[in-house]
N, C-alpha and C positions, 0 to 999 in steps of 0.2 A: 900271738894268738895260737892255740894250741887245740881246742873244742870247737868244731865247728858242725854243727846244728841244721838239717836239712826236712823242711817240712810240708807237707801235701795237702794243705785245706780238704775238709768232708763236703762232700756235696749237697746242697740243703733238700734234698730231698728222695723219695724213694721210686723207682721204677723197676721194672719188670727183674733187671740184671742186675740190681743191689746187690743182691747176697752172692752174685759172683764177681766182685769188682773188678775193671780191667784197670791193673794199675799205670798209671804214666811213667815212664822207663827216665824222664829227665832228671829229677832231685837224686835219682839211683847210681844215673851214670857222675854226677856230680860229685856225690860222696864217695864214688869209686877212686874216681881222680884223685881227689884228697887224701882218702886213705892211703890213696900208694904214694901219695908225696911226704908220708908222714905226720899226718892230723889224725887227731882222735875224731871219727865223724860218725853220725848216727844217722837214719832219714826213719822221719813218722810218717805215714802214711795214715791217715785220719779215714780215711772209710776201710782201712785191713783194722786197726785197732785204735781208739782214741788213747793220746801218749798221758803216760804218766807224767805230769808235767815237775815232779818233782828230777828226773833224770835231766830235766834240763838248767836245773837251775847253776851248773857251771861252764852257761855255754858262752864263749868270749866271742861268737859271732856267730847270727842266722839267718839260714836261706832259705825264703819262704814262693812257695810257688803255685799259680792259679790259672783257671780259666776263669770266663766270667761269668756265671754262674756258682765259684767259690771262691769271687771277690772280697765281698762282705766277709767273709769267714776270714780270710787270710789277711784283712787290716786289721781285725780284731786280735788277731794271732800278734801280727806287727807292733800292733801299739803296745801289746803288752809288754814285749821284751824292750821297746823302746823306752818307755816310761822308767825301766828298769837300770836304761843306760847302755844296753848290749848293743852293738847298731846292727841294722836290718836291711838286707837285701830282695826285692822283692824277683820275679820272674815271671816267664811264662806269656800267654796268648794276650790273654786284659791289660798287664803291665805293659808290653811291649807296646800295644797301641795306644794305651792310657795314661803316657809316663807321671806328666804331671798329677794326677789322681793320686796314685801308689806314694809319690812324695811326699803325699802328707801322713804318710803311714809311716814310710821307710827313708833311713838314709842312702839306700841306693836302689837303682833300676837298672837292671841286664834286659836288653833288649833283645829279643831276636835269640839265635842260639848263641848256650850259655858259655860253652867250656872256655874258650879261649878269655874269654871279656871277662872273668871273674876269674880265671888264674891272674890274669895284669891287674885284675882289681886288688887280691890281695899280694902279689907280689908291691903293687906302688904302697899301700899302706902301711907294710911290713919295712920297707925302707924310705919313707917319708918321701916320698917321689910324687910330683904333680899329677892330678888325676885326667886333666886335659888331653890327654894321646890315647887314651885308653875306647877304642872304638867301641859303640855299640852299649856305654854307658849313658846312664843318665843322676842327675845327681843336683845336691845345692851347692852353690860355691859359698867362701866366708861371710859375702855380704844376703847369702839367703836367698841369690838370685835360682832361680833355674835352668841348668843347663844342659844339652842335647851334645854330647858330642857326635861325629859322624857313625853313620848305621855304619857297620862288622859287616864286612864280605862272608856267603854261607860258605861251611868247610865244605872241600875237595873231597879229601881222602876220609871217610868215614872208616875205616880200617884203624884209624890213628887210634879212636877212642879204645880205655880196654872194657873187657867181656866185663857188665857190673854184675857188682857183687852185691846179692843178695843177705847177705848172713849181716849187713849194718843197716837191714830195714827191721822195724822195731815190730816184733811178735810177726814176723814173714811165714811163719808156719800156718797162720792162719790163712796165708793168700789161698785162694782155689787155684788161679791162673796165674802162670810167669810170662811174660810180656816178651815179644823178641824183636827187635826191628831189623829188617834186610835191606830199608833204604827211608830216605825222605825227599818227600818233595810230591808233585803231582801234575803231569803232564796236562791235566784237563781245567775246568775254568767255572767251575759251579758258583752263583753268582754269591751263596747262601754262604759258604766255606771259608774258611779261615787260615787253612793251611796253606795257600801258594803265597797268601800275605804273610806270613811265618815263614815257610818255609819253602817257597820259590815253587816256579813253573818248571825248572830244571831238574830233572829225575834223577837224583843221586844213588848209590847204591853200594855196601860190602863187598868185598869178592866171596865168591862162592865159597873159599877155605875159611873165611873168616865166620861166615853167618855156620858151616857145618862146627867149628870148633865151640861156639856160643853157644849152639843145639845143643853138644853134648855135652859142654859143659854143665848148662844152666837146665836143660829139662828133666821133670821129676819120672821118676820110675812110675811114679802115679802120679795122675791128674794132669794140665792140660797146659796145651802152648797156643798162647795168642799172640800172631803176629800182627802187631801194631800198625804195621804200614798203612796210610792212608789207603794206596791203589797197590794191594797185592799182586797182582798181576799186570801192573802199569808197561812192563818189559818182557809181551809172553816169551819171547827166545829165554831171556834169561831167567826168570821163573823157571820153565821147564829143565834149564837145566838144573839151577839147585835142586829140584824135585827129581831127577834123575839120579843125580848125588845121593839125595836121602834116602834113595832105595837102594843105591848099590853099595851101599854102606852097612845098609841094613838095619839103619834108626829107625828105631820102633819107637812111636810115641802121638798123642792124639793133639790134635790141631785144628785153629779156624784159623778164619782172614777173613776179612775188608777185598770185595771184587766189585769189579761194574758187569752189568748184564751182560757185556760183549766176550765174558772169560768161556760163553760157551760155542762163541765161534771157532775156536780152535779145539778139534776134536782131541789131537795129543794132548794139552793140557787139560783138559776137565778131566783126561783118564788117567795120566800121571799123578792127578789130586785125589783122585781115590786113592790108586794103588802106594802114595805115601801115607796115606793117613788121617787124609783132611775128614774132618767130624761135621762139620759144619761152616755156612760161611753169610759174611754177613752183605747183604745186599742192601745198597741203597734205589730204588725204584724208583722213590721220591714223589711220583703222582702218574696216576692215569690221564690226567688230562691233557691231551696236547700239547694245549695253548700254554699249559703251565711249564710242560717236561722242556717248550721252546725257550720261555721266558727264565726259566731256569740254568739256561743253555748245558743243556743237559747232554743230548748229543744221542738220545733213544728215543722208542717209540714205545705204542704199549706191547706190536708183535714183539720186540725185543722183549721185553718184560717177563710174557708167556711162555717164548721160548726157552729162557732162560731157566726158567724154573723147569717147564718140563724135562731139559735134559739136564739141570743140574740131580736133581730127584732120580732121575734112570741110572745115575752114575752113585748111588746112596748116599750123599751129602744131603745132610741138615741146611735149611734156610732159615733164616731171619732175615726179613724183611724190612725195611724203611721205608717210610712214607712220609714227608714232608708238606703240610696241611697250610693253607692260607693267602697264598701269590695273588696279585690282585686280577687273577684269572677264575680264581677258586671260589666260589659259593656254597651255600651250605647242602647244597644237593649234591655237589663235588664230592663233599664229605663223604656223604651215606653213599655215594657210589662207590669209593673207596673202600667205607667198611662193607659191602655187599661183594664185591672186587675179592680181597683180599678172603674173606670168608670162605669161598667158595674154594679158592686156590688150595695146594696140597704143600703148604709150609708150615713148618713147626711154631712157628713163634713169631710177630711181627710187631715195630714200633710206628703209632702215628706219633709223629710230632710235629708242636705247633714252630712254623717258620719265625724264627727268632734271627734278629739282625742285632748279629754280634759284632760289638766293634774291630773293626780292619779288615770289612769286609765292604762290598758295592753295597749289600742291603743295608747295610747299618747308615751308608752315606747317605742314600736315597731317602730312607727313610727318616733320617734326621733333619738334613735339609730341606723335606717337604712336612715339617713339623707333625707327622704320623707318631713319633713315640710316644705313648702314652706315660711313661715312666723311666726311669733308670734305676729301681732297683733290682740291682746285681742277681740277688738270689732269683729273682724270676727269670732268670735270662738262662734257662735250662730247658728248653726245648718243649716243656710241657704247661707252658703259662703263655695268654696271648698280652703282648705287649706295644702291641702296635694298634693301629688302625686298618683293619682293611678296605678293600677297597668295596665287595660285593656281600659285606655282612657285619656288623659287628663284631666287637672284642670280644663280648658277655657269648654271641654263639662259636666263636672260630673258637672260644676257651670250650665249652661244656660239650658241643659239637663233636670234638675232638674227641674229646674225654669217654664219648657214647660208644662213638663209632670203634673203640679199644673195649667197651665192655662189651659189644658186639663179638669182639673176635674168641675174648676168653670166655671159655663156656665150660660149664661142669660137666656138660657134652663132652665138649672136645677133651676134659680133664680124663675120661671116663673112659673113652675111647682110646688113649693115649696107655690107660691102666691095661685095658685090654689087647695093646698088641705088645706089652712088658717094654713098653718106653716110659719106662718111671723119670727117666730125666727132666723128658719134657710134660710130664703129668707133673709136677715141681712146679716147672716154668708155669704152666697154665694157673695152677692149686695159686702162687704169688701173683701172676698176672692178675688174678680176679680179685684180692685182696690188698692188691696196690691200687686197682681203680678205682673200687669202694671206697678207699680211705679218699685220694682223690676227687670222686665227685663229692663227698661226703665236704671235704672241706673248698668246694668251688663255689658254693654259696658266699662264705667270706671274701672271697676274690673276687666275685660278680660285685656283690657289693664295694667293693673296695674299687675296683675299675667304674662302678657307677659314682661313687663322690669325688671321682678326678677327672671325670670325662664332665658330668655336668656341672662344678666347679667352672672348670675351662672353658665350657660353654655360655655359663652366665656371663665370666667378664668377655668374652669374646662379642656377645650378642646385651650387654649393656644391663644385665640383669631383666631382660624381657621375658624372658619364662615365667619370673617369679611374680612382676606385674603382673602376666596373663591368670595366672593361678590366682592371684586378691581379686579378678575382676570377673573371672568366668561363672562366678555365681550372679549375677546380676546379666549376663551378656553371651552366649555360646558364639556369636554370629561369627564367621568367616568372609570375610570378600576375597572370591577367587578372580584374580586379573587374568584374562587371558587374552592380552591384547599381543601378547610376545608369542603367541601359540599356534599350535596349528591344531586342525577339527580330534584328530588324534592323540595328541599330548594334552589338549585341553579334556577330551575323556579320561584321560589316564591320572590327570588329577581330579578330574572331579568325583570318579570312582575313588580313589585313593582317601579324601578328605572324607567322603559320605562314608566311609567304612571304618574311621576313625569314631564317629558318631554327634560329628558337628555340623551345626547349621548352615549352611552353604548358602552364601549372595554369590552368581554368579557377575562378572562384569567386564566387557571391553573398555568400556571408557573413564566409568564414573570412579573417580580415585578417592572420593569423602570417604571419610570413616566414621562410622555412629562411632560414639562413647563404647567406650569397653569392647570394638571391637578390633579385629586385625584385619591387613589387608595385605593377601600372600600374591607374588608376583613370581612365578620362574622365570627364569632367563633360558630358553632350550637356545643351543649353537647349532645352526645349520650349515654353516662352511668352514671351510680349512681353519681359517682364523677364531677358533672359536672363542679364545678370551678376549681376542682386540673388539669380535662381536658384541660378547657379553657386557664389555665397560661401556662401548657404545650405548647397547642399551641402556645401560645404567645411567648414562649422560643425557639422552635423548628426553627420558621421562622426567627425569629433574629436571630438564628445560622446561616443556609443558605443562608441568602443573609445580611451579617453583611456589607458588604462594601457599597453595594446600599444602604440599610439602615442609616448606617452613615452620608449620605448626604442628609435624608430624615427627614422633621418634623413626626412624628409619636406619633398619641394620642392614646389612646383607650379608646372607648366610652363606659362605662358601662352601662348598664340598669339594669330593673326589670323584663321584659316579652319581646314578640318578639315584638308587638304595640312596648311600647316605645323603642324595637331599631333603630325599622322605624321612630319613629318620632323624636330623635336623628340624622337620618341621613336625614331624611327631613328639620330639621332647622338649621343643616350644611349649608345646599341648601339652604336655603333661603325660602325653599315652605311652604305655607299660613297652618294651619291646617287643615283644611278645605279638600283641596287638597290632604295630606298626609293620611286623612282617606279615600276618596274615593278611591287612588291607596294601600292602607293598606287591604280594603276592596275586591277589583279587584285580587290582588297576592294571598289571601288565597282562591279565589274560583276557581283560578288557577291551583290548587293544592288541588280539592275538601273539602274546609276549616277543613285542618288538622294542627292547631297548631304545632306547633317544638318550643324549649329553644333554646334561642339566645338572653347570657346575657352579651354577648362583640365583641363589631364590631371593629376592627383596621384599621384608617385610617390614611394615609399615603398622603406626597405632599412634590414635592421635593422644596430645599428652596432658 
């Protein structure tokens, strides 16, 4: 093998920081390696410029590498050269946790980090050597089985790898930003993240000669250095000191970074990050709410938050912000708090995004094993598409929600104002921010719609196709029988408000469990102790004892949920009622009842057949 092939799937979509892409530093460092081992190597990078794909056509082997969100893109990429015969390597965050997936794309998976497990990989296949010792691989053996050999211990010495070389990334002229890393890994425990499943809870790091020679090697006389690191400041002693380095050396050159709110308890460093250079930095905040920032295990507050910005701002650093939209804490008034929150704040530029459980993370487990995913496709799994279920609102609002509360922040205002104090940079950022959301709500219609024929799809056969009965028969029948024999005087107001405001017939009843013709008969299950589910089956069992004969002649589902919202909105797209609708009588019933929440995670509905 002689051509070896390094390529970066595009991201399927646009946000705010398109047009300055941060590139990933892995296929770079890759092709470095190779190069100085004597490979002709090249790396595409599909969002600096799409490859001409005819320079590939003598490549005797390629390594294609993703997150998940350009999944999709990079089997597509895979299959291609497979089909062709070339074999294909895949990499990166998605593969490492998705082997078998990637398999059917590609002849191999590097798990985890790459260097060492893809020098053995082609070292074994350049001399016919078994590929079973080779840590950290994944792969088909001759009979097509699949196999896992053992995870690669992460490198030590990160000093090993050498300084990559830019000039074998394909049209790099075009990059804005060069990428730099001073270390990996991340001492903290976000539950959303994916980097300590990649790359450990143990903070690895360059030595300070190393990351200063990188500097000036690889930074341009113009334009911009982003350091890659997860948590820039994860080690303030040693941060500080590289940054003391970089002054007394007298590199001159402009820079951001990735920080947690806490970089501004340390007065030495936030003033050392001035006086090197730093342009701006990127904060994850993640939410105002509490109960989210807990559940998050975030490790801040909102006074952190505040803080943070105030003295980051006194010291002239740029902010961009993160915000992290949906935890089953989050409601859609969360939202607008957020974008009223953030609006008011004195930051250049900020990202809401929707909480996406990416695989190899705890969200992705949770959320899967409590059958919350509403999808798997890849491309949506980019932080700006809702793909889950929540807990305190719908998909169709946590998606458009979002969506709003970003066209909230970019404003031809703030564009304006931006012009005015000759911050053209970020009058840019703003001018794109409002042009990306556009397009984005513009095309959230088709994703509403599209989460709407997978959600009630799944809901028909989950609930026996009773919705679509309801719908043939509610022209002859509106009537509702509300049971409230499970209930107490206040949970029974809160659906009875809740149903009258949908604008159906209400039979109220404790006992009688007949059903006219054509009608339904709704039963909540509320849990008033510890045991709430061993209660709720109870009931379930209870009622089937006493009236086992009516019953028998009754179709009977029960609706599961997650919170008391979606049992309303379970029994609103029973009904056939718009969202929309279901929130504002959702809204109406709990102020009914001076908005006191109750658990109500099984509704019993009944219709005789």
């Amino acid at each position: 093998m002689k051509n070896i092939y390094f390529i970066e799937a595009k991201s399927p979509g646009a946000h705010i920081f398109s047009r300055t892409s941060l590139p990933r530093l892995g296929s770079i460092l890759l092709g470095t390696i190779f190069k100085n081992k004597g490979y002709n190597t090249k790396v595409f990078i599909e969002d600096i410029a799409p490859p001409a794909w005819s320079l590939l056509d003598d490549a005797d082997f390629v390594c294609i590498s993703s997150i998940t969100s350009t999944a999709n893109r990079a089997f597509q990429i895979a299959e291609k050269f497979k089909n062709r015969g070339i074999p294909v390597a895949m990499g990166g965050p998605h593969s490492t946790f998705l082997p078998d997936e990637s398999l059917n794309y590609a002849d191999y998976v590097v798990r985890g980090e790459g260097e060492e497990t893809l020098e053995e990989l082609f070292d074994h296949l350049e001399n016919n050597k078994s590929l079973d010792t080779i840590k950290g691989l994944s792969y088909k053996n001759a009979n097509q089985e699949i196999v896992h050999n053992p995870d690669r211990a992460l490198i030590n010495d990160l000093d090993e790898a050498p300084i990559p070389d830019f000039s074998i990334v394909y049209k790099w002229e075009k990059a804005k930003v060069v990428p730099v890393a001073t270390s990996r890994g991340c001492p903290f425990g976000c539950k959303f993240c994916s980097v300590i499943p990649m790359f450990g809870r143990k903070y690895r790091f360059k030595s300070i000669d190393r990351v200063i020679e990188e500097i000036k090697t690889t930074a341009p006389k113009r334009g911009h250095v982003f350091f890659i690191d997860d948590n820039f400041a994860a080690d303030k002693r040693r941060t500080k000191e590289l940054l003391r380095t970089i002054i007394e050396n007298n590199i001159k050159f402009e820079w951001s970074a990735q920080v947690r709110t806490d970089v501004v308890k340390d007065t030495e460093l936030i003033e050392l990050m001035e006086k090197a250079g730093c342009f701006a930095v990127f904060i994850g905040f993640e939410s105002i709410n509490p109960k989210t920032l807990s559940l998050y295990n975030k490790g801040q507050g909102l006074a952190d938050i505040e803080d943070a910005i105030k003295i980051v701002k006194k010291h002239n650093i740029n902010i961009h912000g993160m915000f992290v939209l949906g935890s089953d804490t989050d409601d859609i008034q969360t939202i607008r708090n957020t974008a009223k929150f953030a609006k008011k704040l004195d930051i250049e530029s900020i990202q809401f995004m929707v909480l996406t459980p990416l695989p190899g993370t705890p969200v992705f487990d949770d959320l899967k094993n409590s059958g919350r995913l509403i999808h798997t496709d890849w491309s949506k799994y980019d932080a700006h598409h809702a793909v889950f279920e929540p807990k305190l609102m719908t998909a169709f609002e946590l998606h458009v929600e979002t969506l709003k509360a970003m066209s909230r922040f970019y404003s031809w205002s703030g564009v304006i104002r931006n012009l005015w104090q000759f911050d053209f940079f970020y009058a840019i950022v703003g001018i794109y921010g409002i042009r990306s959301v556009k397009k984005a709500l513009s095309g959230a219609k088709s994703y509403v719609e599209y989460l709407t024929e997978l959600i009630t799809s799944e809901f028909d056969n989950k609930t026996d196709r009773l919705r679509q009965f309801f719908q043939k028969t509610q022209g002859t029948s509106k009537n509702i029988i509300l049971n409230t024999a499970a209930l107490e005087n206040e949970e029974s107001r809160f659906f009875s408000t809740f149903l009258s405001n949908l604008d159906k017939k209400l039979v109220i009843s404790k006992e009688d469990f007949t059903v006219n013709q054509n009608a339904l008969a709704i039963t909540p299950l509320v849990e008033h102790i510890k045991s709430k589910h061993q209660q709720g089956m109870q009931q379930l069992s209870d009622i089937y004892a006493k009236h086992r004969e009516k019953l028998d002649s009754m179709k009977v589902i029960n609706m599961e949920s997650i919170s008391l919202y979606k049992a309303c909105v379970n029994i609103g797209l029973l009904l056939n009622v718009n969202s929309r609708k279901i929130r504002k009588a959702y809204e109406q019933a709990l102020k009914s009842i001076g908005g006191n929440e109750f658990e109500c995670n099984h509704v019993l509905v009944m219709v005789s057949q």
